[in-house]
C-alpha positions as CSV (number, residue, x, y, z in Angstrom):
1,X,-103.5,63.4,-42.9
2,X,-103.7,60.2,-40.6
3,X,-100.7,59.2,-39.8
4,X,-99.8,55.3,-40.7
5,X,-101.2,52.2,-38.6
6,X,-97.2,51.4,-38.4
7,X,-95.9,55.0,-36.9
8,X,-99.1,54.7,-34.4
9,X,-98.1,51.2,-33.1
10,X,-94.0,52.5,-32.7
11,X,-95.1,55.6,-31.3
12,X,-97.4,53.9,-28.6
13,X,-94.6,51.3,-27.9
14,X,-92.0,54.0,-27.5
15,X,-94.1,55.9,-24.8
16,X,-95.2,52.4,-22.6
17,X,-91.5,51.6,-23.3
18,X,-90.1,54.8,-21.7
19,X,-92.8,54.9,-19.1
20,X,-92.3,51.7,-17.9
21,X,-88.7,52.7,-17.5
22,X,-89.0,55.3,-15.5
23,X,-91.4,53.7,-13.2
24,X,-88.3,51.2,-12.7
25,X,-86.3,54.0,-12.3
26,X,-84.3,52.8,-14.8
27,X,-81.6,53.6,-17.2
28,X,-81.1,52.6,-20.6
29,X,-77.9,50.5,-19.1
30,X,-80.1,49.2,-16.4
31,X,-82.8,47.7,-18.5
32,X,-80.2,46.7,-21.3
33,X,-78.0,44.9,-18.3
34,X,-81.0,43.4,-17.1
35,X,-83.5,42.5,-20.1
36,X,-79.9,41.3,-22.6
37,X,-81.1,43.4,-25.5
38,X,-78.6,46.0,-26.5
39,X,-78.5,49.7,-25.2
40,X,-78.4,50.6,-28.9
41,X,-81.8,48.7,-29.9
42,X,-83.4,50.4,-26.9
43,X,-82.6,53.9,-27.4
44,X,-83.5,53.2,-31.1
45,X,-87.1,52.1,-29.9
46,X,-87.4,54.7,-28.1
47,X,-86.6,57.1,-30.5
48,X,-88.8,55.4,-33.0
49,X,-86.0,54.9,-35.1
50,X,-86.2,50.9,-35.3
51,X,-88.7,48.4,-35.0
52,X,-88.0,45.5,-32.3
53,X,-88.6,42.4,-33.0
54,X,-90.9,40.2,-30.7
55,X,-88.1,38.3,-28.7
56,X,-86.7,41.6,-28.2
57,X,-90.0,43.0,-27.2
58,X,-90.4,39.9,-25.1
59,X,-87.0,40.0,-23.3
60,X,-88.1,44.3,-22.2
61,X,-91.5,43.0,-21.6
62,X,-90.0,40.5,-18.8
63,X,-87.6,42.3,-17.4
64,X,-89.8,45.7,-16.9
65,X,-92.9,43.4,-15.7
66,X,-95.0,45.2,-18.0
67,X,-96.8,44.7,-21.2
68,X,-95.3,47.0,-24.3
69,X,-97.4,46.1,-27.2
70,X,-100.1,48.8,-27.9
71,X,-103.1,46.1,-28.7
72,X,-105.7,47.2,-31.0
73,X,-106.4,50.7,-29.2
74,X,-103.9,52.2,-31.4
């Protein structure tokens, strides 16, 4: 069975997320410190536990210097 247009699109933004984190040679303290959005709502991102919302999407997006959203690929 296919698995939801939803699960695809958190899935894909939890793997750019944690990529994008470890190309910064981040933490999970780091990026919360330096993007504002809590250590909790990243760690459930990348869990795909929670959805983010844009701004907090936005705020990760700026401070990694990377886009997050999936696009249409997924």
């Amino acid at each position: 069975m296919e698995a939801h247009h939803g699960a695809r699109v958190a899935q894909a933004l939890a793997v750019r997320l944690q990529a994008a984190i470890e190309r910064k040679g981040w933490s999970v303290a780091e990026l919360s410190r330096t993007s504002g959005v809590a250590r909790f709502t990243i760690s459930k991102a990348l869990n795909g536990e929670a959805w983010p919302d844009l701004l907090t999407i936005a705020n990760l997006e700026r401070a990694l210097e990377t886009d997050l959203w999936p696009g249409r690929e997924v």
